[in-house]
C-alpha positions in Angstrom: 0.0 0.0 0.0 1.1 3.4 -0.1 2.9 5.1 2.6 3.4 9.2 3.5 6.3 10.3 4.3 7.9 13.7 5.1 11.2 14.5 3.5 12.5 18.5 3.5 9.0 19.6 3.1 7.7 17.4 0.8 5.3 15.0 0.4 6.2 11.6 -0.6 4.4 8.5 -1.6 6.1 5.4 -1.9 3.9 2.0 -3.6 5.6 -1.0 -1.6 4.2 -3.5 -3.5 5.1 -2.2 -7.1 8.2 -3.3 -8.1 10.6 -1.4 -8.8 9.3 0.6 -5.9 8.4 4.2 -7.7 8.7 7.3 -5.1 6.8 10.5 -5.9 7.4 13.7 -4.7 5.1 16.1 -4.4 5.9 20.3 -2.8 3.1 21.9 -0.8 3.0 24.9 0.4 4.6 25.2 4.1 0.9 26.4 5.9 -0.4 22.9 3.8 2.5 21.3 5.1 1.9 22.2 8.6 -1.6 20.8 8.8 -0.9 17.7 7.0 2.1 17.0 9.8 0.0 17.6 12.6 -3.4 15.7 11.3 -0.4 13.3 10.7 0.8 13.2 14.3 -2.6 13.0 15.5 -3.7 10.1 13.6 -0.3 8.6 14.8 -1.2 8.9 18.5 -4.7 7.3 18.2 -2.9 4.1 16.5 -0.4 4.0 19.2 -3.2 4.6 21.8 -5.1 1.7 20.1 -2.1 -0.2 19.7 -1.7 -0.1 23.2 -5.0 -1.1 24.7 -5.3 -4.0 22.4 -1.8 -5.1 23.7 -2.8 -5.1 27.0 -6.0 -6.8 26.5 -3.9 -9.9 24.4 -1.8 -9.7 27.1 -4.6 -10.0 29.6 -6.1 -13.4 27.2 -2.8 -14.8 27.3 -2.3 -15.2 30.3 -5.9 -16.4 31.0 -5.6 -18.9 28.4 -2.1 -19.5 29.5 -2.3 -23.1 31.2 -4.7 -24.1 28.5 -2.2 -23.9 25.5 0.2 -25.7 27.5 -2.0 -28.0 27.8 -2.7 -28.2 24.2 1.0 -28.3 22.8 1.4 -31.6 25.7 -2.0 -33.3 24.1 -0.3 -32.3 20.9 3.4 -33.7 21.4 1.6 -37.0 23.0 -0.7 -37.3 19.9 2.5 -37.2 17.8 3.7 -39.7 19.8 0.9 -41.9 19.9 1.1 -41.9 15.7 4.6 -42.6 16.0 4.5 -45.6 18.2 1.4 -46.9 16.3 3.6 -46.5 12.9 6.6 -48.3 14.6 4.1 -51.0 15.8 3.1 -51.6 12.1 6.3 -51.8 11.1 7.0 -54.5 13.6 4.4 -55.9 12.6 2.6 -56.0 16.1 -1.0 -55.1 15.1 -2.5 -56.0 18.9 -4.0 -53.3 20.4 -4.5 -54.7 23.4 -0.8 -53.2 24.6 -1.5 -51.2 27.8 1.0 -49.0 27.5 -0.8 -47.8 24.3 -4.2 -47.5 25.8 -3.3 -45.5 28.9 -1.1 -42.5 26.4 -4.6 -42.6 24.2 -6.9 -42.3 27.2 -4.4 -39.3 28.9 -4.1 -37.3 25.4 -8.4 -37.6 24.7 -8.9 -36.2 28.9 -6.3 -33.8 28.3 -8.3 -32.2 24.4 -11.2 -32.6 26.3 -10.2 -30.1 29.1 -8.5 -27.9 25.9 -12.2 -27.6 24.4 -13.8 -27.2 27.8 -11.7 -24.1 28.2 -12.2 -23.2 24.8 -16.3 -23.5 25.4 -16.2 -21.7 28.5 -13.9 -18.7 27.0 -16.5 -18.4 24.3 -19.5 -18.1 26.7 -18.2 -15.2 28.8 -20.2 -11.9 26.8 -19.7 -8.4 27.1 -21.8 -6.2 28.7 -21.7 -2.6 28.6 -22.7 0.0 31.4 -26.1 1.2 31.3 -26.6 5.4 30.3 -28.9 6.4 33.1 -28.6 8.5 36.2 -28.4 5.5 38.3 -25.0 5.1 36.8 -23.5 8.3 37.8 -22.4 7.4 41.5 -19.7 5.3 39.9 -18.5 8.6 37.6 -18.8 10.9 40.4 -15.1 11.7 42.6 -12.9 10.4 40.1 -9.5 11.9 39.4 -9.3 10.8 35.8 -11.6 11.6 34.0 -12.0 14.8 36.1 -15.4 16.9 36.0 -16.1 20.7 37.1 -16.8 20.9 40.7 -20.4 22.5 39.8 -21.0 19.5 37.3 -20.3 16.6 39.9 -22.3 19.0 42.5 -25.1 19.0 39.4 -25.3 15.4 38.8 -24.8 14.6 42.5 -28.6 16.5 42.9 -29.7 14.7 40.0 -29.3 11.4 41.2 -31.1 12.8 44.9 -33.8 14.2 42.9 -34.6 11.1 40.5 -34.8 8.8 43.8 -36.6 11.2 45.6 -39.2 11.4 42.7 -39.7 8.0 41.8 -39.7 7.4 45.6 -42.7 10.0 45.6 -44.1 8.8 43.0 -44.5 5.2 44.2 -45.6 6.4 47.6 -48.6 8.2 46.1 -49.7 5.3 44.0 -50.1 3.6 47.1 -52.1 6.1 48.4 -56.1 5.7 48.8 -56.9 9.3 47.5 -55.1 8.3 44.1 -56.1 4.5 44.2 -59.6 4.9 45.2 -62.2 2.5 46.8 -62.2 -0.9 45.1 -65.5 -1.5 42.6 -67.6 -3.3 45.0 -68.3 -0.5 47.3 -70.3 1.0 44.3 -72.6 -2.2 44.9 -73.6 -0.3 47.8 -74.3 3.0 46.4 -76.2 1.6 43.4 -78.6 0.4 45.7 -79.0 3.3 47.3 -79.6 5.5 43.9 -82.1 3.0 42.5 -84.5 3.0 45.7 -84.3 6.9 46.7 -83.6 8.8 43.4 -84.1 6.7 40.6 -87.8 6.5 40.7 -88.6 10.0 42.0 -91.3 11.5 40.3 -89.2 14.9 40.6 -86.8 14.1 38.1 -89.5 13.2 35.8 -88.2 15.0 32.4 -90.5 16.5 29.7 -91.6 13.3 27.9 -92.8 11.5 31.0 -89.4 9.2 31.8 -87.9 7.9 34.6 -84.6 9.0 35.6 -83.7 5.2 35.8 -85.0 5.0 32.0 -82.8 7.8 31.1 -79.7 6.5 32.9 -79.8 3.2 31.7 -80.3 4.0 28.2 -77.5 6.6 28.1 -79.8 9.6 27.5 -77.5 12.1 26.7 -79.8 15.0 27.4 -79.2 13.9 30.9 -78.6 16.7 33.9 -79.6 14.6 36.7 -77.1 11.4 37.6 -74.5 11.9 35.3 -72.3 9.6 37.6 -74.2 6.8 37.4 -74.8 7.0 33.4 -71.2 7.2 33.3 -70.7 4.2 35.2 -73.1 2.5 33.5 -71.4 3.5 30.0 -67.9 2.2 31.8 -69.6 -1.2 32.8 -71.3 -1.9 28.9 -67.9 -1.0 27.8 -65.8 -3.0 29.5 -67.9 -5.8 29.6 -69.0 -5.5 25.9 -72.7 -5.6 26.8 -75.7 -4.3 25.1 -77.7 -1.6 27.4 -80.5 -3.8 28.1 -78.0 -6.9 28.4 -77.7 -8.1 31.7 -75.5 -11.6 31.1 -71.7 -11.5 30.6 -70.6 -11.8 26.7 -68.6 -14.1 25.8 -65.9 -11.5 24.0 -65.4 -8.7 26.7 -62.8 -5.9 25.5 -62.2 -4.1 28.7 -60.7 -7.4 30.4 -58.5 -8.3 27.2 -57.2 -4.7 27.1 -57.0 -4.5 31.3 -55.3 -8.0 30.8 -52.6 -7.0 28.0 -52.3 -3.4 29.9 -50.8 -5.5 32.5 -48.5 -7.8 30.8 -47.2 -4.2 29.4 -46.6 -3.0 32.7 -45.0 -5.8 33.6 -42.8 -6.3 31.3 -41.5 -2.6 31.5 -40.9 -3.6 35.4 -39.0 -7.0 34.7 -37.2 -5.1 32.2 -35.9 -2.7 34.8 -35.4 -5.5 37.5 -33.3 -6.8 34.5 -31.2 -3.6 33.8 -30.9 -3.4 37.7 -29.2 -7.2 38.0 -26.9 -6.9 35.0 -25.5 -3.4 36.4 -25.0 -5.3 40.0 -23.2 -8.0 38.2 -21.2 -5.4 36.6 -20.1 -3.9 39.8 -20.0 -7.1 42.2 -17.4 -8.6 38.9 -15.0 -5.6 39.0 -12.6 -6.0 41.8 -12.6 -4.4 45.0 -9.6 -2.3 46.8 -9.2 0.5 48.6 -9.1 3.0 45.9 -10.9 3.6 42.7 -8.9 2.6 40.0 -9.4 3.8 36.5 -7.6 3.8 33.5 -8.3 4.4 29.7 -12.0 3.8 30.1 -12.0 1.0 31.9 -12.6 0.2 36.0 -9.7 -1.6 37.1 -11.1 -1.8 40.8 -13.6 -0.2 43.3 -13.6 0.9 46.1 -15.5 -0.5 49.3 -17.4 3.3 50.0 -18.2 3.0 46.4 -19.4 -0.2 45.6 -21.6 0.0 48.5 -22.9 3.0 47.1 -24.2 1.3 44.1 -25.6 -1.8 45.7 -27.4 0.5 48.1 -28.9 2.2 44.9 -29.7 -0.7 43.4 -31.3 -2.0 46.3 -33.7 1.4 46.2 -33.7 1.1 42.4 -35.2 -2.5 42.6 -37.9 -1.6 45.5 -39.1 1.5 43.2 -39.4 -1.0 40.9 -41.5 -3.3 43.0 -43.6 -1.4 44.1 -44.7 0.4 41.1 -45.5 -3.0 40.1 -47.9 -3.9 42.5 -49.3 -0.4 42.7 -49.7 -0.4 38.8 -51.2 -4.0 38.4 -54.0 -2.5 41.1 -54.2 0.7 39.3 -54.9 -0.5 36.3 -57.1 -3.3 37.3 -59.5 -0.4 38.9 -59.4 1.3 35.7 -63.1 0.8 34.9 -63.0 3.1 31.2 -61.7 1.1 29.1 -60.5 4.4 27.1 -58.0 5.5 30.1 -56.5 1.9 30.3 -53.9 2.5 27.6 -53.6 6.1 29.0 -52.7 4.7 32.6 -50.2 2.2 30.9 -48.3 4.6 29.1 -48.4 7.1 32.0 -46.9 4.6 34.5 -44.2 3.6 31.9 -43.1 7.3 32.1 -42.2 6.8 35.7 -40.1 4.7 35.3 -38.2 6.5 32.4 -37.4 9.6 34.8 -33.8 8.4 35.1 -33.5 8.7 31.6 -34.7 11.6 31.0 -32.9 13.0 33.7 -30.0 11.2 31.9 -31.1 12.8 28.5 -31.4 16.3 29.6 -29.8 17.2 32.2 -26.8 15.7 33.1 -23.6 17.5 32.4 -22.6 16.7 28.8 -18.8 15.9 30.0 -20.3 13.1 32.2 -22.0 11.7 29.7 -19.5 11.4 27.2 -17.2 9.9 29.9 -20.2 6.8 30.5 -20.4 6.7 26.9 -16.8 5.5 26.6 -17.1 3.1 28.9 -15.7 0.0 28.0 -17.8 -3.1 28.7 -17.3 -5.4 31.3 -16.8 -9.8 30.8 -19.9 -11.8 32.5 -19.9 -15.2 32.5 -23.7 -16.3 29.9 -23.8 -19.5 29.9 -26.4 -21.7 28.1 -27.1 -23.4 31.9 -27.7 -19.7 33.2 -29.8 -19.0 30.1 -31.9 -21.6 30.6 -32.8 -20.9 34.2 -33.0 -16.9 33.8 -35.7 -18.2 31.3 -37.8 -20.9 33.2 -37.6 -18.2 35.9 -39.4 -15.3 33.6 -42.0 -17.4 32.4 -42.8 -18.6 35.5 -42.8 -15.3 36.9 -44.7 -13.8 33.6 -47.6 -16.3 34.3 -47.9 -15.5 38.0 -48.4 -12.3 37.4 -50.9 -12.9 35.0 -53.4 -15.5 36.8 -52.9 -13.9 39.8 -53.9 -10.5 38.7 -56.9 -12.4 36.3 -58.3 -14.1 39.0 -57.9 -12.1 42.0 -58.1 -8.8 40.6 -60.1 -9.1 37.1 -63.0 -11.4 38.0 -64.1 -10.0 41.1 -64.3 -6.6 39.1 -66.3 -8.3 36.3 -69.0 -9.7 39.0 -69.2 -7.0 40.8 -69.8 -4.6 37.2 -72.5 -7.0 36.7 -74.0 -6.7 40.2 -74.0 -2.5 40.1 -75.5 -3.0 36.6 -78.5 -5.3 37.5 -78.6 -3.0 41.2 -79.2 0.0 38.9 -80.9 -0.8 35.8 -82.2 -4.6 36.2 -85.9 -5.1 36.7 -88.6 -2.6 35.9 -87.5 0.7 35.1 -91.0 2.5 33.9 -92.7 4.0 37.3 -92.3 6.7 39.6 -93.8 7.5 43.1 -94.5 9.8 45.4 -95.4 9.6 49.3 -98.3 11.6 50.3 -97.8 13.0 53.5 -101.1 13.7 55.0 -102.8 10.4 53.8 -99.4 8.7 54.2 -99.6 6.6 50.9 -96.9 6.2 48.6 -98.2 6.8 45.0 -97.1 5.7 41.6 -97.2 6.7 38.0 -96.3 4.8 35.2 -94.1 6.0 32.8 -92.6 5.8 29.1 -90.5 3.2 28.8 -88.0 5.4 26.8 -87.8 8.7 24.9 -90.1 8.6 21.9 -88.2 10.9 19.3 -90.7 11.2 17.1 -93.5 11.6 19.7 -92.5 14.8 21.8 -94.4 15.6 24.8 -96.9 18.8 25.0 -93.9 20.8 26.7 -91.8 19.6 24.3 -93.4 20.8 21.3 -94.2 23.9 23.1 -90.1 24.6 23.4 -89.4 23.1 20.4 -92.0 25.8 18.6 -90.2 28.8 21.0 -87.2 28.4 21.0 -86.7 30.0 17.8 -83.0 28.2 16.2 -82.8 30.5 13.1 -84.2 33.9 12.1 -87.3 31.5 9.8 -88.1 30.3 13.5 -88.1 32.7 15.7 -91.7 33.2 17.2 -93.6 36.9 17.4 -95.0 38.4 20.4 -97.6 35.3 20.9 -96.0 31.9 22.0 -97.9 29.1 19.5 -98.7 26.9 22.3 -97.0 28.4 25.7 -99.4 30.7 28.0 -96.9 33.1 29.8 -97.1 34.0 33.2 -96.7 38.3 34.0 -94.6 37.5 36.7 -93.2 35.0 39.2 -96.3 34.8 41.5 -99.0 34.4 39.0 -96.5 31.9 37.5 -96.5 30.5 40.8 -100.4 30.2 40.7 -101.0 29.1 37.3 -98.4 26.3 37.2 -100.4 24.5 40.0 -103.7 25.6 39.2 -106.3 22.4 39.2 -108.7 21.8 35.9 -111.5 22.9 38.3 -110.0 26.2 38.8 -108.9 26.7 35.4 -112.8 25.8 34.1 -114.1 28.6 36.6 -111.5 31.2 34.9 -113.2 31.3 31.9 -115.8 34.0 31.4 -117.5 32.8 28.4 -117.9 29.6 26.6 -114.8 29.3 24.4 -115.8 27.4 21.3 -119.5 28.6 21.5 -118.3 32.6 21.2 -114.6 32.3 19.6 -114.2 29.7 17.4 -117.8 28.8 16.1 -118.3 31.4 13.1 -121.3 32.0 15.0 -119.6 33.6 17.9 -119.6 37.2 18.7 -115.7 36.8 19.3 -115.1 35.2 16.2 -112.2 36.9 13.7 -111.6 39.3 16.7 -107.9 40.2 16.1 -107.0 40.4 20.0 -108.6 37.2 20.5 -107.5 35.3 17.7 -103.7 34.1 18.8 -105.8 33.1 22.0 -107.9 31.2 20.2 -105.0 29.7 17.9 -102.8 28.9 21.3 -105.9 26.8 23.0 -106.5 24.5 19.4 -103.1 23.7 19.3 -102.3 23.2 22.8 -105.7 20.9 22.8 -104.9 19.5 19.5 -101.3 18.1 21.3 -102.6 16.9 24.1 -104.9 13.8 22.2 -101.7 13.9 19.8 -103.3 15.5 16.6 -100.8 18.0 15.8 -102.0 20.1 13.2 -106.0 20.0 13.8 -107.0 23.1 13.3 -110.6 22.6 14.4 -112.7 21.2 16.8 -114.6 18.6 14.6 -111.1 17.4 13.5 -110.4 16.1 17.2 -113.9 15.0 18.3 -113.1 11.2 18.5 -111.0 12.3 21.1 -113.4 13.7 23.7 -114.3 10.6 25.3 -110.4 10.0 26.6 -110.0 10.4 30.6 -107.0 12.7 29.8 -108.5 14.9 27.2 -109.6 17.6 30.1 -108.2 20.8 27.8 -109.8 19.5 24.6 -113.0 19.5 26.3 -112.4 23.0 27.8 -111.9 24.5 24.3 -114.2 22.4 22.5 -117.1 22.7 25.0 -119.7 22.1 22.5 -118.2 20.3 20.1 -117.4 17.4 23.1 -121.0 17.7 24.5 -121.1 20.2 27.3 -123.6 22.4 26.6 -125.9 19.4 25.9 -127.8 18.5 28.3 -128.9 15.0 26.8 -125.4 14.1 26.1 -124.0 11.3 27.8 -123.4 12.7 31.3 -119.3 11.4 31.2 -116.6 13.8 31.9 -119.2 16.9 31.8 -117.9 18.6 35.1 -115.5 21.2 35.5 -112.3 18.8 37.3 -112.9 16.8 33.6 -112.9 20.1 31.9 -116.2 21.3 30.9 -116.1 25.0 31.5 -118.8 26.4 34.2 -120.3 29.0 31.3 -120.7 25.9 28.8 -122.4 23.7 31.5 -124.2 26.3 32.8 -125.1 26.7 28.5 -126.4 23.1 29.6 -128.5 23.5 32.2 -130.6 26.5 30.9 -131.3 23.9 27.6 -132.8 21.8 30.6 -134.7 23.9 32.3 -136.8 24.6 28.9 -137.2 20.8 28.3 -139.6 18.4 29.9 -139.5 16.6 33.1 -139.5 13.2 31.6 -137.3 10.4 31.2 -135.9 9.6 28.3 -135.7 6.0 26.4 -134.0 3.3 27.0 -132.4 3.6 23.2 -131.9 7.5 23.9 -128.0 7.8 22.1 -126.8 9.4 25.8 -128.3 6.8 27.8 -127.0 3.9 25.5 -123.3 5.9 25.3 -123.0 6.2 28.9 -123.8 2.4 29.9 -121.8 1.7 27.1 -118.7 3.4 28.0 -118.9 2.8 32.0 -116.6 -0.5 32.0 -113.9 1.5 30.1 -114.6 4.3 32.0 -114.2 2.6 35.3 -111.4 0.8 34.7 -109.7 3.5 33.1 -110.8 5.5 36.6 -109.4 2.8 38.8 -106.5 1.9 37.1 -106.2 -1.4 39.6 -109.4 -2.6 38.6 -108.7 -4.0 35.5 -109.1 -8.0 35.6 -110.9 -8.0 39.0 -114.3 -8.6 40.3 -115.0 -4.8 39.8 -114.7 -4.9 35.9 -117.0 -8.0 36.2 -119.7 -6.2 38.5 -119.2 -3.1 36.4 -120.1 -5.4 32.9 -123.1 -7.2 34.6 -124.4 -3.6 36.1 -124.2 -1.8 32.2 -125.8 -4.7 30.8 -129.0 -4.4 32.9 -128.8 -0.5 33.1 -129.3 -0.5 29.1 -131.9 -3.0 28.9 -133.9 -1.5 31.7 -133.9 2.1 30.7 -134.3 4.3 33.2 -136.3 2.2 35.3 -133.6 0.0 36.6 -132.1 3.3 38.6 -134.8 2.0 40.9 -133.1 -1.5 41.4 -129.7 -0.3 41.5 -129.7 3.2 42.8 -126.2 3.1 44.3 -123.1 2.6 41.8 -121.5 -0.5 43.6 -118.2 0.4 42.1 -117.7 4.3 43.0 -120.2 3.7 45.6 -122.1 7.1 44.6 -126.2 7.5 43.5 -126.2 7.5 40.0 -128.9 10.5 40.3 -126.8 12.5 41.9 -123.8 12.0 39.8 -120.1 12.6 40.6 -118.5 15.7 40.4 -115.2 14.2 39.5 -116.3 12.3 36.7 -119.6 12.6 35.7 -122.8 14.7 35.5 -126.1 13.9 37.6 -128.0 10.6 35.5 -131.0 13.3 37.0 -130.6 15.1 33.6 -131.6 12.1 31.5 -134.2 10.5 33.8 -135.8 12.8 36.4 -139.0 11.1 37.0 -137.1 7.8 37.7 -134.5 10.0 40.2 -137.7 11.5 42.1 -137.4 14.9 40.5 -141.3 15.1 39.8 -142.2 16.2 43.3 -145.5 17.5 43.9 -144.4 19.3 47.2 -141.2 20.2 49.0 -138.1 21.8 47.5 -136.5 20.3 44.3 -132.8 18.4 45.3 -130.0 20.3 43.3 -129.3 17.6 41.1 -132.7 17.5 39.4 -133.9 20.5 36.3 -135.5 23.1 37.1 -138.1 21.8 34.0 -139.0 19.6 37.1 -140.0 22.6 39.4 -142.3 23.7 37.0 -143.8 21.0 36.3 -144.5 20.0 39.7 -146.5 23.3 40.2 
C-alpha cells in the first residue's frame, strides 16, 4: 500500500508492493505542510493509543488462556507420539492393540483435548456487557481523578441522582395512596342500591316526555342533567364488559378485560425489564474487583472501592424496591381502571415513571459526564447456556404468575361485581315513579314511558321546540304558538299549579261557542285570535293530533280520561252544553267550562221533566262506555271482580232504561247515587231521567241535582 512520508517539506508517496518501488514527490505549500504533519501526528497517536489497549487486553487473554495452550502443545506432542508408536508398531508388525501402555497415552491425550475444548467452550460463553446510560449510573463517575469533572457538574449530577430517587420514591408512595387509588369497585354495589331505591324512581326528576330517571340512565340519554355519575358508570360497565344496554349476562368476548389483561403484561414487562437492567449493572459492579481506591484507567474500572461499591448496591437495592412497588401499585391501578378508554392512557403514564432516570440522563446531566459513561468499556460476565436456561424458566414462571394472579384475584371479582352494580341500577322494571303523600301517608305511583319517543315529543316539548326559535325563519312573534306566559313570578306561581276545576271557573265565556264557532260574537276578533290559535293547538297536542286546526277534526277524542283541555276548548263540540249528552266527563275537574255547562243546564230547564228512552243515544253511550270508564278511573281494577260487576251492572242499566235506577240506585263500584252524579267524573243521571231520580215532586223543595223543568212542572 502506499505510505506518506515527510522529507524536506515534501510530500512523498512510496507504492511497496510495485516493483521497482516508484517514489513521488510532491511540494506543498509550508501552511499545507503544517496541517498535514499535525493531522499526521494526531492520527499517529490514536494508533499507538489503540495499539496499546489491544496489547494489554492480548496480554490479559494470554495469560488467561495461558495453562490451556500448554496444555494443548502436551495433548499435541503425546498425539504425535501416539502416531509414531502406532507406525513403529506396524512396522514391527505387532497389530495388537491390546498393549496397555498404548491405551493408557490414548486415554491421557483424549482427557487432556477434552479439558483444551472445555476451556475453549467456557472462554466463548463469557459476553460483554456494557454499562447502562442512566442517572443511576453516575455514582460510579462521580469523585474520580481521571476523567475529572467541574466541581459544579459533579455538585449538578450529585442533585440529580437525589432528585430522580426522591421522585420516583414520591411517585411510588402516592400510588399507594387511597386518595389516588380509590375505593375498590364493589363498594359502588352499595351506592347503586342506594340511587335506585331513593332517586331513581322520584317523580321529581321526571323530564318532559314523561321518563324515569332510571330510564334515562340506563339508556344513556345524553340530554341527561340529573345522575351523570351513574350513566357514566353504567357507559364504563357496557364497555368494558362489551354488553348491550338492556343486556344483563356476561358476553362471551369482553374488551375491557382483554385490554386491562394486556395493559398489565405491558406494565409488567416494563418492570421485569428494569429489574433486569438493575441485576446486569449489580453483576457489573459485584465482577470488577474491590480495593481501597478507585482505580481507573483508559475507560476502563480496574477496581472499586469498598465506599463506592456500596454506594451502588445500596442504589440498586432502592432502584429495585421502586421498581416493585410500582408494580404492585400499577397492576391495582390499572385493574381499577373501569373506562376502558384510560386503560392504555394509565399504561403509558406509568411507563413514564419509570423513564425519569432517563430523561434525567437525556437532559440534564452535564454533557462531559456523559461522554465519559459513553466510553465506557464493557465489562466480561460469564452467559452461559445453563444460566440462560434458568433466567428463562424463571421469567415465564414469573410472567404467568403475574398474570393468573392478577386475572383471577383482581379481574374477575371486578367483572362480578360490574355486573352486580348493573342489575342493582338498571335490572328489573324501570318505567314508574312514586311519590309519598304525606297527609294520607300513601306512597303513590305513575307509570311512565318506557323510553324517549323521538318522534312523539311531549306537549312541553313541542311547546319549546315551537319557542325556541333556532334561526331567524323560526323565531316566534310576540304570541308563543302553544306556551301561555305568566306576568310575573307569582302568577306563574299560581297558574303552574292551578287544578282543571280552577282553570274551568277562569273562563268567562264559553270558548268554542263565542270564539271559534263562526257564529260567535268573538269570532275573527284580532286580540282574540292568537288566543284562540294557542288553545287548538295546545288541545290539539294533548290527544296527539298536531296540526288539527278545528274542533270537529279532534272530536273522536273527547271521550279519553286525559282529554280535560280538549273539552275546555271544545265545550260544544265534546257535548257540554248538551244536556242530553251522555253525562261522562261533563264537570268542571274533567274540563267542561262552568259558562258551557251552565249553556247546559238553561237547555234543561226549557225541556220536559221526563225520562228519556231506553235507546236515547246518551243513555246507551254512557252504559256503554262505564266499564272502560271505570277501569280506566281505577287503574287497579282492570281484571278484577270490579270490571266483572261493572259489565253485569251496564248490561242491565241498558236493557232497563231508566227504570232500573230503581233496582240499582247506588253505583257498587264508585259507591255514589247515579242521580246524583259525581263531580269528579260525571254529571247527575237526574238530567236524562228525572222522573225515575224523584225529580217530579208535587211538594217540598226540588234536590240540586234534578232540572228546574221539574219545578215547574210540579207546580
Amino acid at each position: 500500500m502506499p505510505t506518506p512520508s515527510g522529507l524536506d517539506g515534501k510530500l512523498v508517496s512510496v507504492n511497496l508492493h510495485s516493483s521497482p518501488v516508484k517514489v513521488t514527490e510532491v511540494e506543498l505549500p509550508d501552511r499545507l505542510e503544517h496541517l498535514v504533519a499535525e493531522h499526521f501526528k494526531r492520527l499517529q497517536q490514536e494508533l499507538q493509543q489503540d495499539y496499546g489497549d489491544l496489547r494489554l487486553r492480548l496480554e490479559a487473554v494470554e495469560r488467561h488462556l495461558e495453562p490451556e495452550t500448554s496444555r494443548q502443545a502436551s495433548a499435541a506432542s503425546l498425539e504425535s507420539s501416539r502416531n509414531a508408536n502406532n507406525a513403529n508398531m506396524q512396522n514391527n508388525e505387532d497389530p495388537s492393540p491390546s498393549n496397555p501402555s498404548t491405551v493408557e497415552v490414548k486415554a491421557e491425550v483424549d482427557e487432556k483435548v477434552e479439558k483444551v475444548e472445555k476451556v475453549e467452550k467456557e472462554v466463548e460463553e463469557i459476553t460483554e456487557v456494557c454499562f447502562e446510560e442512566s442517572i443511576w449510573t453516575v455514582p460510579m463517575m462521580l469523585g474520580l481523578r481521571e476523567p475529572s469533572f467541574g466541581w459544579f457538574d459533579s455538585i449538578f449530577a450529585a442533585t440529580l441522582v437525589l432528585l430522580n430517587l426522591a421522585m420516583q420514591a414520591s411517585f411510588s408512595a402516592i400510588l399507594l395512596t387511597r386518595a389516588f387509588m380509590g375505593d375498590d369497585f364493589e363498594t359502588k354495589i352499595r351506592g347503586a342500591e342506594v340511587w335506585r331505591t331513593s332517586v331513581a324512581h322520584d317523580f321529581k326528576h321526571l323530564d318532559l316526555a314523561d321518563t324515569s330517571l332510571v330510564s334515562r340512565v340506563c339508556l344513556g340519554d345524553e340530554a341527561l342533567i340529573l345522575s351523570t355519575t351513574q350513566a357514566t358508570l353504567i357507559d364504563h360497565i357496557n364497555s368494558f364488559l362489551g354488553m348491550d344496554k338492556e343486556d344483563f349476562q356476561q358476553s362471551a368476548f369482553q374488551p375491557g378485560i382483554l385490554l386491562c389483561m394486556l395493559c398489565i403484561v405491558l406494565w409488567t414487562l416494563c418492570v421485569y425489564k428494569e429489574f433486569r437492567l438493575i441485576w446486569v449493572q449489580m453483576e457489573i459492579t459485584l465482577s470488577i474487583p474491590m480495593s481501597r481506591r478507585t482505580s481507573y484507567y483508559r475507560n476502563r474500572f480496574r477496581s472499586l472501592s469498598r465506599a463506592r461499591r456500596a454506594l451502588l448496591l445500596v442504589m440498586y437495592l432502592a432502584r429495585a424496591s421502586i421498581a416493585g412497588i410500582l408494580l404492585v401499585a400499577g397492576i391495582l391501578w390499572l385493574a381499577r381502571t373501569t373506562s376502558i378508554q384510560e386503560l392504555m392512557l394509565n399504561a403509558v403514564a406509568l411507563n413514564s415513571i419509570l423513564d425519569v432516570d432517563e430523561f434525567l440522563f437525556i437532559g440534564m446531566t452535564p454533557a462531559k459526564m456523559q461522554e465519559a459513561m459513553r466510553k465506557l468499556r464493557p465489562m466480561r460476565v460469564d452467559y452461559s447456556h445453563v444460566r440462560s436456561q434458568r433466567e428463562s424458566v424463571f421469567h415465564f414462571v414469573t410472567l404467568m404468575s403475574v398474570v393468573c394472579i392478577s386475572y383471577l384475584l383482581l379481574l374477575v371479582p371486578l367483572q362480578q361485581a360490574m355486573l352486580t352494580v348493573k342489575r342493582e341500577m338498571c335490572y328489573g322494571n324501570q318505567t314508574f315513579v312514586v311519590s309519598h303523600n304525606t297527609d294520607t301517608q300513601r306512597t303513590i305511583g305513575l307509570v311512565t314511558v318506557e323510553s324517549r319517543d323521538l318522534g312523539n315529543d311531549s306537549i312541553s316539548e313541542v311547546a319549546v321546540q315551537a319557542h325556541k326559535g333556532t334561526s331567524p325563519d323560526t323565531t316566534p312573534g310576540s304570541f308563543s304558538t302553544y306556551i301561555a306566559f305568566a306576568p310575573d313570578i307569582d302568577a306563574f306561581q299560581e297558574r303552574r299549579s292551578r287544578t282543571m276545576r280552577e282553570e274551568a271557573t277562569t273562563y268567562p265565556f264559553c270558548v268554542e261557542a263565542r270564539l271559534l264557532n263562526s257564529s260567535g260574537d268573538m269570532y275573527g276578533d284580532p286580540s282574540m285570535q292568537p288566543l284562540a290559535t294557542q288553545l287548538i293547538n295546545t288541545a290539539a297536542a294533548t290527544v296527539g293530533l298536531q296540526g288539527a286546526s278545528s274542533c270537529q277534526e279532534m272530536k273522536g277524542s273527547c271521550h279519553r280520561l286525559n282529554a280535560r283541555l280538549l273539552r275546555l276548548v271544545c265545550g260544544e263540540t265534546c257535548g257540554c252544553t248538551d244536556p242530553s249528552s251522555a253525562p261522562w266527563y261533563k264537570t268542571e275537574t274533567q274540563g267542561c267550562a262552568s259558562t258551557c255547562l251552565r249553556i247546559a243546564r238553561r237547555s234543561l230547564a226549557r225541556g220536559s221533566c221526563q225520562d228519556v228512552e231506553r235507546t236515547h243515544e246518551g243513555w246507551q253511550s254512557f252504559w256503554s262506555m262505564y266499564p272502560v270508564v271505570a277501569t280506566a278511573y281505577f287503574s287497579d281494577a282492570k281484571g278484577s271482580q270490579l270490571q266483572a260487576v261493572a259489565e253485569q251492572t251496564a248490561n242491565r242499566m241498558i236493557q232497563g232504561g231508566c227504570q232500573a235506577l230503581a233496582e240499582f240506585p247506588v253505583d257498587s263500584v264508585m259507591d255514589t247515587e247515579w242521580c246524583e252524579g259525581l263531580p269528579e267524573l260525571f254529571r247527575p243521571l237526574a238530567h236524562l231521567c228525572p222522573q225515575s231520580c224523584g225529580c217530579n215532586l208535587s211538594s217540598g223543595s226540588l234536590p240540586s241535582y234534578c232540572p228546574a223543568s221539574c219545578n215547574f212542572s210540579s207546580r
